[in-house]
C-alpha positions as CSV (number, residue, x, y, z in Angstrom):
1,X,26.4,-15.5,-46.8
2,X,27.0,-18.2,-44.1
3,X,25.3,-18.4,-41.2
4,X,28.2,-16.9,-38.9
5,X,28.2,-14.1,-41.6
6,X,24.4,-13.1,-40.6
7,X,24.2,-14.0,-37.1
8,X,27.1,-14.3,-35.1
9,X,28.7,-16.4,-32.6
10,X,27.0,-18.8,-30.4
11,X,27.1,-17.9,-26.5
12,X,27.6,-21.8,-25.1
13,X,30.2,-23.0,-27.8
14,X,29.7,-25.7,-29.8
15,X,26.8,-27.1,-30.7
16,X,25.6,-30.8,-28.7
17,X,25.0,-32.8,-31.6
18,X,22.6,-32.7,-34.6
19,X,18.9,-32.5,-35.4
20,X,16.2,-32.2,-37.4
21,X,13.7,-28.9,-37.0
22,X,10.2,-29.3,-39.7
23,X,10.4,-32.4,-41.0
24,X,6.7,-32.0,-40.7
25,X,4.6,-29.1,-40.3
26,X,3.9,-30.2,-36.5
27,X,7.3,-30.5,-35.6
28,X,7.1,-26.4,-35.8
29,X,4.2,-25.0,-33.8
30,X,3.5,-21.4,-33.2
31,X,0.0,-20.0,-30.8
32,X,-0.1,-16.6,-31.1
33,X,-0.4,-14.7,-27.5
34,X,-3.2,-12.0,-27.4
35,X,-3.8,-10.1,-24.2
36,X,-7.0,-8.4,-25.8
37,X,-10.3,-9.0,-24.2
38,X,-12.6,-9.0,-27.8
39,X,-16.2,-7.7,-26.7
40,X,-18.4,-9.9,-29.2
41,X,-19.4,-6.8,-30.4
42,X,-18.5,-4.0,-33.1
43,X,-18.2,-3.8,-36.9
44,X,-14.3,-5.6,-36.9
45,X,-14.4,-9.6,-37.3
46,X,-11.8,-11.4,-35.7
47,X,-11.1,-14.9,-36.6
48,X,-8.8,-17.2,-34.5
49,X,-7.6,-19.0,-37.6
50,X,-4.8,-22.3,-37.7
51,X,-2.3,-22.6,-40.8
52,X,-0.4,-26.2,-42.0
53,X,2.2,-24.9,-44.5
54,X,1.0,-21.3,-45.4
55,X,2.4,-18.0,-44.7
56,X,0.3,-15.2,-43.3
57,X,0.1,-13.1,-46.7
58,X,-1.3,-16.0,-48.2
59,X,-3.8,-16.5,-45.9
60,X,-4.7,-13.2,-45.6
61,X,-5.4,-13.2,-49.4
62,X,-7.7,-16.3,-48.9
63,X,-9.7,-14.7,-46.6
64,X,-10.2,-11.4,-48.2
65,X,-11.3,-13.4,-51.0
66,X,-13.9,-15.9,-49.3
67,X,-15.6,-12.4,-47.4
68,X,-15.7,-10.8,-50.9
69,X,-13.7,-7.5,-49.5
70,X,-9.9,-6.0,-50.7
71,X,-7.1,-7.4,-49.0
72,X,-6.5,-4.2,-47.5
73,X,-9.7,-5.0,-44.9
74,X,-7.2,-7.9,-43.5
75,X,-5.6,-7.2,-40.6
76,X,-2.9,-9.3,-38.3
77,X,-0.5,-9.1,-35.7
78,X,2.5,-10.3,-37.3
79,X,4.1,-13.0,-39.4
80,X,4.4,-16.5,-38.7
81,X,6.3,-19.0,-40.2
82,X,5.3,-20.8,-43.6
83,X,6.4,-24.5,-42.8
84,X,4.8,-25.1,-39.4
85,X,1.5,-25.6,-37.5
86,X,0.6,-21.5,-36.7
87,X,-2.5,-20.4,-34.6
88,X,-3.0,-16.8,-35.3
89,X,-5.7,-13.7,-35.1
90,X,-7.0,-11.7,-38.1
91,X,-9.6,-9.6,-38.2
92,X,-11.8,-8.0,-41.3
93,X,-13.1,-4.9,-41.2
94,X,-17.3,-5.4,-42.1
95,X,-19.0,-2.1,-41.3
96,X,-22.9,-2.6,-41.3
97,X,-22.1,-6.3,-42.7
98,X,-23.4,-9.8,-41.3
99,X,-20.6,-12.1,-40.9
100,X,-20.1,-13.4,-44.1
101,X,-19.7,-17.7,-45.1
102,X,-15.5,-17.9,-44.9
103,X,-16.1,-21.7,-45.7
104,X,-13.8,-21.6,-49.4
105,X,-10.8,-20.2,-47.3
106,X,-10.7,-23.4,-45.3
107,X,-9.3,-26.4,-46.8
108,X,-6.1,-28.8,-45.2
109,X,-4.0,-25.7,-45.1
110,X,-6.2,-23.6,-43.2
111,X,-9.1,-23.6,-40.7
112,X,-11.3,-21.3,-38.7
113,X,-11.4,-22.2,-35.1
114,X,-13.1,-19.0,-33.6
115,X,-14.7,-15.9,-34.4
116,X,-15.7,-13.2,-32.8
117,X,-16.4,-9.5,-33.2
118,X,-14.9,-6.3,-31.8
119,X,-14.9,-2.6,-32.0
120,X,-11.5,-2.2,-33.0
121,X,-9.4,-3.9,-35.9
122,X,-6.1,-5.9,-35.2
123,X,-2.9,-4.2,-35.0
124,X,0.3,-5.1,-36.3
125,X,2.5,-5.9,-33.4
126,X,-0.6,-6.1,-30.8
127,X,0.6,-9.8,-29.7
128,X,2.4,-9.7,-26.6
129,X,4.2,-13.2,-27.6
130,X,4.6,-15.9,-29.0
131,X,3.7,-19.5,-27.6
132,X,6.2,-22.7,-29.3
133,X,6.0,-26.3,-29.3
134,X,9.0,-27.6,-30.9
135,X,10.2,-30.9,-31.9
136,X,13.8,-31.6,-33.0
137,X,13.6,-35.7,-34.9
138,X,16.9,-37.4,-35.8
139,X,18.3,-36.2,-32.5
140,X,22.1,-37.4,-32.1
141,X,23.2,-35.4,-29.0
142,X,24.3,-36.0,-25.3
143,X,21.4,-35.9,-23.5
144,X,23.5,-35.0,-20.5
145,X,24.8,-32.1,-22.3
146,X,21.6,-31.2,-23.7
147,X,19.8,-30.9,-20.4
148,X,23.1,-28.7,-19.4
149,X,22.5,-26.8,-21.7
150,X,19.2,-25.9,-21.8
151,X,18.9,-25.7,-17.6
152,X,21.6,-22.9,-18.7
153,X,19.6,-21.3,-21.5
154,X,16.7,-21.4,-19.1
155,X,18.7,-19.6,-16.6
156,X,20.6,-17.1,-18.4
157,X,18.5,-17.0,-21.8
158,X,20.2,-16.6,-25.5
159,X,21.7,-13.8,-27.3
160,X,18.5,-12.3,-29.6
161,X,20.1,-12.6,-33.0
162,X,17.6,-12.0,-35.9
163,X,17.2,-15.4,-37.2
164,X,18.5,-16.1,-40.9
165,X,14.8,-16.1,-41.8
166,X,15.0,-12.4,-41.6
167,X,17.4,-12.0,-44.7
168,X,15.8,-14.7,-47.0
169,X,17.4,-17.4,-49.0
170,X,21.3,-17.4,-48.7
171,X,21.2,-13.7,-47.1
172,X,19.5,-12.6,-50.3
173,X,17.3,-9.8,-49.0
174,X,20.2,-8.2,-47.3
175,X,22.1,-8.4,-50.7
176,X,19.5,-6.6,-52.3
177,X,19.4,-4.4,-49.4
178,X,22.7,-3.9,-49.8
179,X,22.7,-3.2,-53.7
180,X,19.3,-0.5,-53.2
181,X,21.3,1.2,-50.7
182,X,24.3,1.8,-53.1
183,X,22.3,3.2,-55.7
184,X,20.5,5.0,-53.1
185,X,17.0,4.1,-54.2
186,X,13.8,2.0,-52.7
187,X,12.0,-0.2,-54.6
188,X,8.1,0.8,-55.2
189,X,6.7,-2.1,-53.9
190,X,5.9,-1.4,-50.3
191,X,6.2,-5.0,-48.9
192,X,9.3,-5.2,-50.5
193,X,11.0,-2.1,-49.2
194,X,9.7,-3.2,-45.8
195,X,11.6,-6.7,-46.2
196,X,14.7,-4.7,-47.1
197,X,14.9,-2.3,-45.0
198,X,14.2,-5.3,-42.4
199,X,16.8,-6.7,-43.5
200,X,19.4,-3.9,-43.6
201,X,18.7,-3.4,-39.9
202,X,18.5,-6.6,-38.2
203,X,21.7,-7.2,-40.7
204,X,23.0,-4.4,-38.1
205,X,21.7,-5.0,-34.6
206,X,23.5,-8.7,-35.2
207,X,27.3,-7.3,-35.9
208,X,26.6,-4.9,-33.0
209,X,25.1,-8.1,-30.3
210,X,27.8,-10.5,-32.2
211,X,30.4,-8.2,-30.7
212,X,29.1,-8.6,-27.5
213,X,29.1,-12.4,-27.8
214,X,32.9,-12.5,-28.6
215,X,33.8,-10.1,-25.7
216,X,31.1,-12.3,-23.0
217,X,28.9,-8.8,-22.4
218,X,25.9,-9.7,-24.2
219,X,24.1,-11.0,-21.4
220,X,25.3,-7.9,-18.7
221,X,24.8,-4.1,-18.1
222,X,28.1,-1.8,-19.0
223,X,28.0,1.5,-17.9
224,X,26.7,3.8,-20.8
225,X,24.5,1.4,-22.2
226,X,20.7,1.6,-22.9
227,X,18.7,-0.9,-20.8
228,X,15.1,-1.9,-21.8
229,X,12.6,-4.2,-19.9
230,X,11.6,-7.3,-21.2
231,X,7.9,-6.2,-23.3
232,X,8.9,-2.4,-23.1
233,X,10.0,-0.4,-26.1
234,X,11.2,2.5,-23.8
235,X,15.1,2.8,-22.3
236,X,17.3,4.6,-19.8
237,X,21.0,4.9,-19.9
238,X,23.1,2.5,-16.9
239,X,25.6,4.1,-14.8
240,X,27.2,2.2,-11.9
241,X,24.5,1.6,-9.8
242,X,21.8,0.4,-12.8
243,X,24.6,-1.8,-13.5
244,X,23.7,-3.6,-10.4
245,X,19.7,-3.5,-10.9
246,X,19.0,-7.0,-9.4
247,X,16.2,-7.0,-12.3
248,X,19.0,-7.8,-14.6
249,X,19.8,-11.3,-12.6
250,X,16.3,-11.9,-13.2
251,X,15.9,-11.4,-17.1
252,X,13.8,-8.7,-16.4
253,X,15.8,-6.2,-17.7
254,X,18.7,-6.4,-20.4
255,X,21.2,-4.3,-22.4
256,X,20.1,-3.1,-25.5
257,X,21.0,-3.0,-29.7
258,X,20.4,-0.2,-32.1
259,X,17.5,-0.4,-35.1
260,X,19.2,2.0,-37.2
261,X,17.6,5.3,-38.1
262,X,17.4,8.9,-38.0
263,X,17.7,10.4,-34.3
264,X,21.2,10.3,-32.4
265,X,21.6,7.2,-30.2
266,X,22.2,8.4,-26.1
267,X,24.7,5.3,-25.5
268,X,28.2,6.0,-24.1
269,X,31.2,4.3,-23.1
270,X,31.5,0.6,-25.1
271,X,28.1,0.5,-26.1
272,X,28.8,3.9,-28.2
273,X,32.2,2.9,-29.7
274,X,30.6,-0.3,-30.5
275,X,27.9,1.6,-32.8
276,X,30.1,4.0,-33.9
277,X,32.7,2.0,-35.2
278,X,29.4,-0.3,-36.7
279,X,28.4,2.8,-38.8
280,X,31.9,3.8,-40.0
281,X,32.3,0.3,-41.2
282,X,28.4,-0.1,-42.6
283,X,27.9,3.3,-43.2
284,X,25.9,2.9,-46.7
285,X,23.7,0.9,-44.7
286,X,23.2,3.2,-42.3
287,X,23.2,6.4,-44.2
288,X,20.3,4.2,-46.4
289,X,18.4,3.4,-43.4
290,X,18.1,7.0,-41.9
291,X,17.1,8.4,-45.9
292,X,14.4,6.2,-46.0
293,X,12.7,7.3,-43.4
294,X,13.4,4.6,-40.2
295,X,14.0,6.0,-37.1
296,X,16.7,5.1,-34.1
297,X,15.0,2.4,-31.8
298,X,16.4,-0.5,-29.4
299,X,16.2,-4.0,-29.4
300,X,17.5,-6.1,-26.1
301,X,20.3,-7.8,-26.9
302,X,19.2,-10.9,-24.2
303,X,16.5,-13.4,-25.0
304,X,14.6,-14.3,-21.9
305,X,13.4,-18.4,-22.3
306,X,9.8,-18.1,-20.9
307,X,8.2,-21.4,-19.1
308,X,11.0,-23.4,-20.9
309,X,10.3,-26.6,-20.7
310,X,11.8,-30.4,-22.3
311,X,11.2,-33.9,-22.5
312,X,12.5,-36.8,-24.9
313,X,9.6,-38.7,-26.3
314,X,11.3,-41.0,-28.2
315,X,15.1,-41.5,-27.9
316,X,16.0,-39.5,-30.7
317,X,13.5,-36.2,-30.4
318,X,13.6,-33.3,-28.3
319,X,10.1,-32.0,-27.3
320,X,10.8,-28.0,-26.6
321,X,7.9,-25.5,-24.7
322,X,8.4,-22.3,-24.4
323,X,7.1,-18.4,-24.8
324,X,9.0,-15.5,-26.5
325,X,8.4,-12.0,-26.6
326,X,6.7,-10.9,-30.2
327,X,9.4,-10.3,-32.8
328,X,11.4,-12.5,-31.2
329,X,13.2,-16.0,-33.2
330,X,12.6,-19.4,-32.2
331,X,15.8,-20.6,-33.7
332,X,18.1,-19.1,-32.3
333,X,17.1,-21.3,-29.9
334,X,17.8,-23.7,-31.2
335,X,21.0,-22.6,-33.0
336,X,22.7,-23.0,-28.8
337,X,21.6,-26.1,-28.7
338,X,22.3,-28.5,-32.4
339,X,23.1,-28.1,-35.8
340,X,20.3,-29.0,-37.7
341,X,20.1,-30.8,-40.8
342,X,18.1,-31.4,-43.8
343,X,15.1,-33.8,-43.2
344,X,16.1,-37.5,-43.6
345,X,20.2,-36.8,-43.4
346,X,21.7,-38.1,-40.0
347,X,24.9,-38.4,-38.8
348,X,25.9,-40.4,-35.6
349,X,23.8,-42.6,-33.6
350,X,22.0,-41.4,-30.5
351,X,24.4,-41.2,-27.8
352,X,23.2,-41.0,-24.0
């Protein structure tokens, strides 16, 4: 499936130029953002660890294996990417253990920076966000028109499309996904099932938010909608007068997107025909979804830019700073600003 197909439209129209995302692992750096004070002391080990080129999962296993405990012991907040530079927490579970020598998980791929113990283990989802330093190489853009752009994106933020990580390889999770839920059957494998049913929903929440793009409501309250605050999982419905919250100028608070499941959704007016007319059309998705055991939740359907910040370095790269709310994509991002390219293809010169 093409990239349209999964996402959806972009909010600024086309695209500035080209660019280059990971041609190196650097290029792509992730810090984890933990707002946990760790109290040195307890019988969970937390380790502050940095990644070149390795997903989470693998680490994890490299770990487990160094302290000599199951894998199941290994805990972390969430998944980062596989090709970039990540900084992220784990923890180990070592009840009435010393700290055991971690020295064989290190090598160029990984390394230990800190380490520190706590009463309590790591919880999925316990990082409050995400901290990126991007670089874009091979840049052939308008510079003008960049900085437009992203003084914009900084303003208004960016519609918070899954990125096409999400549904794997050429949208082949979500074909999976898609092929489970016609047979009406999970697969066994409990990370697998979790990637697909992943998959299915996100696959979901982007037709609903890519509807909004088209129509230019993505980014404002309608009455009947569900509005959520930035880092809150909770929502209340808008009438006329939340439809004027000033917190909404602010990219405080934002419309929001089912996560399919079982419970009725509370929207009304065009943010309930909108779903409705979603689950007619997907509605062996969404029938699959609710079976399996997910439940209704929201998603906003506006990505605030925090502390977004840019600078050129060299004439043809694009240094990018910025903070996202966990769960949140980097590239999509991106996606407003440049098509990206393989590594080492260009197309037109650098034009300023």
């Amino acid at each position: 499936m093409s990239e349209l197909e999964l996402l959806g439209p972009r909010a600024y129209g086309e695209p500035c130029g080209t660019a280059v995302l990971k041609a190196v692992a650097e290029d792509f750096q992730v810090d984890e953002v933990l707002d946990i004070a760790l109290s040195g002391e307890g019988e969970h080990l937390w380790l502050w660890v940095e990644k070149r080129e390795l997903n989470t999962e693998e680490a994890a296993k490299r770990i487990a294996r160094a302290a000599g405990v199951p894998l199941k012991l290994i805990s972390y907040a969430g998944l980062k990417d596989r090709q970039a530079l990540t900084r992220q927490w784990f923890s180990l579970h070592l009840p009435g253990k010393l700290d055991p020598d971690l020295s064989a998980a290190e090598d160029g791929g990984l390394r230990i920076l800190k380490q520190l113990r706590h009463s309590r283990k790591l919880q999925r989802g316990a990082h409050a966000a995400n901290g990126f330093t991007l670089r874009l190489t091979q840049l052939a853009a308008d510079r003008e028109a960049l900085d437009k752009r992203l003084t914009q994106i900084a303003a208004q933020g960016v519609p918070n499309y899954y990125g096409l990580q999400r549904f794997g390889f050429e949208g082949g999770n979500l074909a999976h996904a898609r092929h489970c839920a016609a047979n009406q059957s999970l697969p066994d494998k409990r990370n697998l099932r979790s990637r697909l049913l992943s998959a299915a929903r996100s696959y979901l929440f982007n037709r609903v938010l890519a509807e909004r793009v088209a129509a230019g409501t993505w980014n404002q309250a309608l009455p009947g909608d569900l509005l959520a605050f930035t880092d809150s999982r909770s929502f209340f419905p808008a009438g006329e007068a939340e439809c004027s919250d000033p917190r909404l100028a602010i990219l405080d608070l934002h419309p929001t997107g089912p996560l399919w499941g079982a419970g009725a959704s509370t929207a009304a007016g065009v943010a309930q025909a909108l779903e409705q007319d979603l689950a007619g059309r997907e509605s062996v998705l969404a029938d699959w979804l609710t079976e399996a055991g997910m439940t209704h939740e929201r998603r906003i359907l506006r990505l605030p830019i925090g502390g977004l910040s840019w600078h050129y370095p060299e004439p043809d790269i694009l240094q990018l700073e910025f903070v996202l709310p966990a769960g949140c994509f980097a590239t999509v991002l991106v996606r407003e600003l440049v098509d990206l390219l393989p590594a080492g293809q260009t197309d037109n010169p650098c034009v300023f």
